[in-house]
MDTraj code that builds the backbone (N, CA, C; nanometers):
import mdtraj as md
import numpy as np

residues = "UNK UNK UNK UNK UNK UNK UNK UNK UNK UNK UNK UNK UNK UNK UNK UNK UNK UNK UNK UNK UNK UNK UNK UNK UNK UNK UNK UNK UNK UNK UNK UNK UNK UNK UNK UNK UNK UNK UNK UNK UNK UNK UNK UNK UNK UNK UNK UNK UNK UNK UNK UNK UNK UNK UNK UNK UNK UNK UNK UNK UNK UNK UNK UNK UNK UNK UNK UNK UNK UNK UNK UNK UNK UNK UNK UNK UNK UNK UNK UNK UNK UNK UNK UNK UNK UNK UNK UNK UNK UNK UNK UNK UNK UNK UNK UNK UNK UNK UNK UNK UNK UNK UNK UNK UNK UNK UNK UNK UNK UNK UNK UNK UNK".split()
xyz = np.array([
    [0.0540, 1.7917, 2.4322],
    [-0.0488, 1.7074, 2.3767],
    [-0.0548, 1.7206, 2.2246],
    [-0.0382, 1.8051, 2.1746],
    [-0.0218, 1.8441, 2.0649],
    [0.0837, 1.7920, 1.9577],
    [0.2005, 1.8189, 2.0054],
    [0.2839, 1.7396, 2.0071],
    [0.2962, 1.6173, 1.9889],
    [0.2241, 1.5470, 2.0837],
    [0.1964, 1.4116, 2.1077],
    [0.1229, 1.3441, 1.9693],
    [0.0056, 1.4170, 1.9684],
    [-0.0859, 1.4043, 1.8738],
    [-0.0514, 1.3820, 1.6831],
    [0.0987, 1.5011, 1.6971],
    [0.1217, 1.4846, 1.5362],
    [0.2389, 1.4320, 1.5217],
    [0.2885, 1.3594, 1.6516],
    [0.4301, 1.2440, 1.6264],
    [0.3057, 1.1160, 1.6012],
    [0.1982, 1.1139, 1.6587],
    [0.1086, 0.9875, 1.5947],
    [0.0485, 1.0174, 1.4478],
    [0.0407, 1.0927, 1.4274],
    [-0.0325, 1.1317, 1.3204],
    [0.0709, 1.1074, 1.2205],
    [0.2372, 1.1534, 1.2260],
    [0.2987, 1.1775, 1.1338],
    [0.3802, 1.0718, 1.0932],
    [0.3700, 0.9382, 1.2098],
    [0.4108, 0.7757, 1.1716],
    [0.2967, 0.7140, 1.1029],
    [0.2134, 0.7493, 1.1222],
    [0.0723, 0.6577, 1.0365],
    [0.0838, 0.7252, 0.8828],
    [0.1371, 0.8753, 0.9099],
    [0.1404, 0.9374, 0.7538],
    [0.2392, 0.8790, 0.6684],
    [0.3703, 0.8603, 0.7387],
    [0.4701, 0.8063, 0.6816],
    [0.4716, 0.6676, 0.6352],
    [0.3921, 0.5837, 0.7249],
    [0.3662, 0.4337, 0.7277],
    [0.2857, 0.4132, 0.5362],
    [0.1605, 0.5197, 0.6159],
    [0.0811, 0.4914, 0.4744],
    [0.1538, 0.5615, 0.3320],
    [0.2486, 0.6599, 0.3086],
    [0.3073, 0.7294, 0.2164],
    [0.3903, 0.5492, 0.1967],
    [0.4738, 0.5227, 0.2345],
    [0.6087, 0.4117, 0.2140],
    [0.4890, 0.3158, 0.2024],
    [0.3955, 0.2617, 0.2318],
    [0.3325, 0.1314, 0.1862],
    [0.2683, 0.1425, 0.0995],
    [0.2437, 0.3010, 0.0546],
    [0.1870, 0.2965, -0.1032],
    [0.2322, 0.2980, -0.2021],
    [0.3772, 0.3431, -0.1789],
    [0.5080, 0.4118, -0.2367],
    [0.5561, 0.2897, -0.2920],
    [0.5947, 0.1798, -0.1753],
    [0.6497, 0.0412, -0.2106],
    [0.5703, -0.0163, -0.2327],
    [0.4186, -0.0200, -0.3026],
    [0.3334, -0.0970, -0.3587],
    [0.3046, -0.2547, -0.2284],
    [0.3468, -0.2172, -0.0984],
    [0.3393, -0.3636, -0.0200],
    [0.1931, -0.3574, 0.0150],
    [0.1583, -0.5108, 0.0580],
    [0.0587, -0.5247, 0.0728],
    [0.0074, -0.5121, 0.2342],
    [0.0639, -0.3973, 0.3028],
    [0.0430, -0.3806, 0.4132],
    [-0.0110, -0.2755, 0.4481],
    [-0.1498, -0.2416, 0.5547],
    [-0.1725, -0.1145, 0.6002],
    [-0.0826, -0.0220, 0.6177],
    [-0.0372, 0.1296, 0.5742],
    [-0.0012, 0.2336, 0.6543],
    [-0.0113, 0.2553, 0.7419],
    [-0.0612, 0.2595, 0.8056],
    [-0.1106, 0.2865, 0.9626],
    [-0.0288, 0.1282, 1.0245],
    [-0.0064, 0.0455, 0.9747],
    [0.0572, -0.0778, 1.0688],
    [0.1955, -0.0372, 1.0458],
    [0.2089, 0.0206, 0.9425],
    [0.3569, 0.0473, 0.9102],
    [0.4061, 0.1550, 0.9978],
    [0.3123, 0.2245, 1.0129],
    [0.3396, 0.3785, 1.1138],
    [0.3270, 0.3362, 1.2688],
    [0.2793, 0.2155, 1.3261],
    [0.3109, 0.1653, 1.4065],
    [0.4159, 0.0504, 1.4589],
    [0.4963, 0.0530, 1.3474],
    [0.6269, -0.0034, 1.3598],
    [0.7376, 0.0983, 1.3761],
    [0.7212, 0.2030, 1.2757],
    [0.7734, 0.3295, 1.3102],
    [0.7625, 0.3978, 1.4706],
    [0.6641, 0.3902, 1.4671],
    [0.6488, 0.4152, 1.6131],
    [0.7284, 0.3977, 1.7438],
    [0.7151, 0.2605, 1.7328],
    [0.7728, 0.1464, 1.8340],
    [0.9679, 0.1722, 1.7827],
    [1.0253, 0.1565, 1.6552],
    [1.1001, 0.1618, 1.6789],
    [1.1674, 0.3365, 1.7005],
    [1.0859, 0.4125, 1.6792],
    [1.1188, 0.5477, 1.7798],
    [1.1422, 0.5654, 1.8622],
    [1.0058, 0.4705, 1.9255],
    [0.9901, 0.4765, 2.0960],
    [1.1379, 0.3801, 2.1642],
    [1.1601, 0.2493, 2.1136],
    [1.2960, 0.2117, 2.2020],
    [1.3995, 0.2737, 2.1725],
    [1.4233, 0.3644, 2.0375],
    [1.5786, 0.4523, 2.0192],
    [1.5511, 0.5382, 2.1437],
    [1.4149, 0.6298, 2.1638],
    [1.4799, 0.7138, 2.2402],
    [1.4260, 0.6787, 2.3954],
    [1.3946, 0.5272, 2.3961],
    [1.3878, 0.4919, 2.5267],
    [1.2892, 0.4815, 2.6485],
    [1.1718, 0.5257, 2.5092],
    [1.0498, 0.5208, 2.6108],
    [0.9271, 0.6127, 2.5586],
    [0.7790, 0.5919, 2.5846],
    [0.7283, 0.7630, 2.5754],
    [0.7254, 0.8517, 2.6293],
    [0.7587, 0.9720, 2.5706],
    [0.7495, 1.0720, 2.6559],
    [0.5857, 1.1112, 2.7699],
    [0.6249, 1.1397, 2.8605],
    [0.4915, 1.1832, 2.9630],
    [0.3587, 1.2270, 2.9056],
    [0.4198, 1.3633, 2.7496],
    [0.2900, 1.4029, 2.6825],
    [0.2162, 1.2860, 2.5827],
    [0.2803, 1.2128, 2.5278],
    [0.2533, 1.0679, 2.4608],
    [0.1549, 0.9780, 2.5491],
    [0.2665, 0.9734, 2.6789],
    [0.1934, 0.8472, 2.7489],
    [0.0231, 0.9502, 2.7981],
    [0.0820, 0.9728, 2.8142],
    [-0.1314, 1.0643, 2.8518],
    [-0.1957, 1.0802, 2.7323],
    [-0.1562, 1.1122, 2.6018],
    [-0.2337, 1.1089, 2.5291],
    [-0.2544, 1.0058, 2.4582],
    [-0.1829, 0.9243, 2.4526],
    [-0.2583, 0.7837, 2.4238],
    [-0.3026, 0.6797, 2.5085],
    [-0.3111, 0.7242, 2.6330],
    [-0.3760, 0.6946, 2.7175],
    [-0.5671, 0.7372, 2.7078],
    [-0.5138, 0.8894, 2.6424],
    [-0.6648, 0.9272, 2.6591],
    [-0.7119, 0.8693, 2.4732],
    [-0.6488, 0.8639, 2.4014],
    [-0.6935, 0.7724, 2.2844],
    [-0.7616, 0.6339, 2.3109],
    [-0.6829, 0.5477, 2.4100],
    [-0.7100, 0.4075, 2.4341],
    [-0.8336, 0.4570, 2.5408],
    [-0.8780, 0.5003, 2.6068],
    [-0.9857, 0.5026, 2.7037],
    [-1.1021, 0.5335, 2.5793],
    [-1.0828, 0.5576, 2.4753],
    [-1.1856, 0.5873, 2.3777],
    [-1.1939, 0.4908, 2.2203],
    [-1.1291, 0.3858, 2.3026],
    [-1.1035, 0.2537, 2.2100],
    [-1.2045, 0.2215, 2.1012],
    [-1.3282, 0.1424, 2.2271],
    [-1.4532, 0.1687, 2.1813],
    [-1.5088, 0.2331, 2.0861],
    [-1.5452, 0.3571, 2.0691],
    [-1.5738, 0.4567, 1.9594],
    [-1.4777, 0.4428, 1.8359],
    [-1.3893, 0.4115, 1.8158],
    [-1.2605, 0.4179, 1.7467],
    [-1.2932, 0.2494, 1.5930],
    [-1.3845, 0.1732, 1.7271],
    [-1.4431, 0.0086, 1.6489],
    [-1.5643, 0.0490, 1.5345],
    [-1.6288, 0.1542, 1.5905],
    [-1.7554, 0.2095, 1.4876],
    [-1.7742, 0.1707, 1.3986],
    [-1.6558, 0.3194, 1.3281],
    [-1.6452, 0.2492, 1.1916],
    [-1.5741, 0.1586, 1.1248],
    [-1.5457, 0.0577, 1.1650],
    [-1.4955, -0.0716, 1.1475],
    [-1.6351, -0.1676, 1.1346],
    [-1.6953, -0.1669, 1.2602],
    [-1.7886, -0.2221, 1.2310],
    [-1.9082, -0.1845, 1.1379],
    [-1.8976, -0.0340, 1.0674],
    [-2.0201, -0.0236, 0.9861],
    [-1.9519, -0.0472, 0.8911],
    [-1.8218, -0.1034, 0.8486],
    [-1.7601, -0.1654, 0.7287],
    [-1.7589, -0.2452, 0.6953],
    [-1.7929, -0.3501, 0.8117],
    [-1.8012, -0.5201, 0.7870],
    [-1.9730, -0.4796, 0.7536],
    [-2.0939, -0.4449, 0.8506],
    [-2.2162, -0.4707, 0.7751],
    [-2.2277, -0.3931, 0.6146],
    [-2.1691, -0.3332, 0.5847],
    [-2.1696, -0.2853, 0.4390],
    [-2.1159, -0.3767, 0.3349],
    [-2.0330, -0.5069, 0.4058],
    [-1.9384, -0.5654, 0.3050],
    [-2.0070, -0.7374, 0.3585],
    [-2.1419, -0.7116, 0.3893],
    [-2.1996, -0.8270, 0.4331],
    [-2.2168, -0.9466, 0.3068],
    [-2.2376, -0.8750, 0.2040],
    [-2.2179, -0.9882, 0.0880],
    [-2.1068, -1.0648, 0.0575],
    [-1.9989, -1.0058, 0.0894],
    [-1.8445, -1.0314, 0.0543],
    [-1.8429, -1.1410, 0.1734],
    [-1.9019, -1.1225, 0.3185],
    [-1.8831, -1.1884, 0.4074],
    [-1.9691, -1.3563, 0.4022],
    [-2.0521, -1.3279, 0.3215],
    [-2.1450, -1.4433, 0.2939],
    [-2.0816, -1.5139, 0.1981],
    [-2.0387, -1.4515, 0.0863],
    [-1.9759, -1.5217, -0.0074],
    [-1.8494, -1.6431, 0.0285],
    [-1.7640, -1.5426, 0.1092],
    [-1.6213, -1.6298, 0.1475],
    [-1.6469, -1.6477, 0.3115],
    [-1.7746, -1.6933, 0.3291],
    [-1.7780, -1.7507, 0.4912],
    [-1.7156, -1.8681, 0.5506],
    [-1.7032, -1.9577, 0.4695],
    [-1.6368, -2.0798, 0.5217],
    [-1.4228, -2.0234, 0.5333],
    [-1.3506, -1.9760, 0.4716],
    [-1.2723, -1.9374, 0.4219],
    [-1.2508, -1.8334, 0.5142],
    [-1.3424, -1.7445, 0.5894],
    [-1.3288, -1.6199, 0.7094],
    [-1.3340, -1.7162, 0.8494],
    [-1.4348, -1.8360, 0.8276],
    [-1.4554, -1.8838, 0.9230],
    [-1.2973, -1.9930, 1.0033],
    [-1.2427, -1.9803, 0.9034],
    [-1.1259, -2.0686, 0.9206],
    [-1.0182, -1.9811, 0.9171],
    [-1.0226, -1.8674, 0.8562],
    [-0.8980, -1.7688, 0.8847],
    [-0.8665, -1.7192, 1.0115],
    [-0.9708, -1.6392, 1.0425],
    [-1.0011, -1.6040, 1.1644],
    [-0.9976, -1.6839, 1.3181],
    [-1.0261, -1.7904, 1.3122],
    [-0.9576, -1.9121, 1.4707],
    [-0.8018, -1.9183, 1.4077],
    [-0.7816, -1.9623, 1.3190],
    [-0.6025, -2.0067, 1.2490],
    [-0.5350, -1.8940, 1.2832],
    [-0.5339, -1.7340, 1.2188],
    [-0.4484, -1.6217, 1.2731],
    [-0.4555, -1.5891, 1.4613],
    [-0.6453, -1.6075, 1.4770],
    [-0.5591, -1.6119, 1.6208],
    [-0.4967, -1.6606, 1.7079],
    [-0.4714, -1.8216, 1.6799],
    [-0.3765, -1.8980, 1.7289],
    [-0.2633, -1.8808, 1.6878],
    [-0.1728, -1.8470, 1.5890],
    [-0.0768, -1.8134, 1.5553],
    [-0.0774, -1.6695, 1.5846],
    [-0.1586, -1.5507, 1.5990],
    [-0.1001, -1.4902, 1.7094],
    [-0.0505, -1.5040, 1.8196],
    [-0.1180, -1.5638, 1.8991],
    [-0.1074, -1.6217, 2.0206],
    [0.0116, -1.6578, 2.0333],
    [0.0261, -1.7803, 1.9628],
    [0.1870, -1.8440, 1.9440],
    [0.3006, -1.7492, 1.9695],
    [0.2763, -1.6335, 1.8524],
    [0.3998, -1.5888, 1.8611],
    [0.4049, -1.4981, 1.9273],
    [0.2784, -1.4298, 2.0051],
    [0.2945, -1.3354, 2.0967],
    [0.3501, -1.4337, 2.2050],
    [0.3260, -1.5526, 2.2576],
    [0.3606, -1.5982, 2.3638],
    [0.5257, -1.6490, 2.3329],
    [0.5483, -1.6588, 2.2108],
    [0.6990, -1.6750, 2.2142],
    [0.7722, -1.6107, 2.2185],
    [0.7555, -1.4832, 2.1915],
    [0.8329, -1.3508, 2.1840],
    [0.8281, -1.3320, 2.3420],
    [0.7387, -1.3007, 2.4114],
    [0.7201, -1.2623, 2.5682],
    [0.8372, -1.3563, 2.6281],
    [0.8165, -1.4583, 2.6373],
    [0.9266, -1.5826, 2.6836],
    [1.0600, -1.5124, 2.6357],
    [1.0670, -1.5041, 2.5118],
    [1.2053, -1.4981, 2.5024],
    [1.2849, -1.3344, 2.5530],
    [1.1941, -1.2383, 2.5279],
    [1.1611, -1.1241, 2.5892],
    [1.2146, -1.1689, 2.7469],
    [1.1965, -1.2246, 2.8272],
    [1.1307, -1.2429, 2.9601],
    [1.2665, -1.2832, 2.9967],
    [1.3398, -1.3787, 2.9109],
    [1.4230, -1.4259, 2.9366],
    [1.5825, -1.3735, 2.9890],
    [1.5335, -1.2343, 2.8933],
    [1.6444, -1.1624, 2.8693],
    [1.6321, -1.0410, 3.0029],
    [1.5048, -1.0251, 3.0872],
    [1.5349, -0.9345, 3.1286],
    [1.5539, -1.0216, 3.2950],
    [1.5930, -1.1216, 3.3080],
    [1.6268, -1.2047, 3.4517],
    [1.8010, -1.1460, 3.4622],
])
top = md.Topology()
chain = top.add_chain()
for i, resn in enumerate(residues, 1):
    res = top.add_residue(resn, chain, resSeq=i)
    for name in ("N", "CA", "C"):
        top.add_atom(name, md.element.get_by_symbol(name[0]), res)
traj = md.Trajectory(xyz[None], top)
């Protein structure tokens, strides 16, 4: 578990070191979850101590939104200001998530018949 714990810890570290490093405009932590993923298919999967412990991470999802959400009411002015502009970002990215999560799956899907 332990184990488990600082191979997550040490892709989000790396993610955020290289996205600050390369000045990109992307979370660390998203970057350390690309790292992740492409760890996880080199060596083919998660290991047993992984899959339980982020198992027991995701059962505690919930708690995890907190402080997220005491970040948006703190940044409630910012949210008033550019409301029309959030209000239209926010339906637009999740349809183009959608999109391309559903195109990737398909083509994904395709490959494993």
């Amino acid at each position: 578990m332990v184990g488990a714990i600082t191979l997550l810890l040490v892709c989000q570290l790396l993610g955020t070191i290289i996205a600050h490093a390369a000045g990109w405009p992307i979370p660390g932590p998203v970057l350390g979850l690309v790292f992740l993923l492409a760890l996880l298919v080199w060596r083919g999967g998660p290991s047993p101590a992984l899959q339980e412990t982020s198992g027991g991470l995701l059962r505690q999802l919930g708690l995890l939104f907190v402080p997220a959400g005491v970040g948006i009411v703190n940044e409630l002015h910012v949210i008033r200001v550019d409301a029309l502009a959030i209000a239209v970002a926010v339906p637009v990215s999740t349809l183009l998530a959608l999109g391309v999560t559903g195109t990737l799956m398909q083509i994904f899907a395709r490959g494993e018949r």
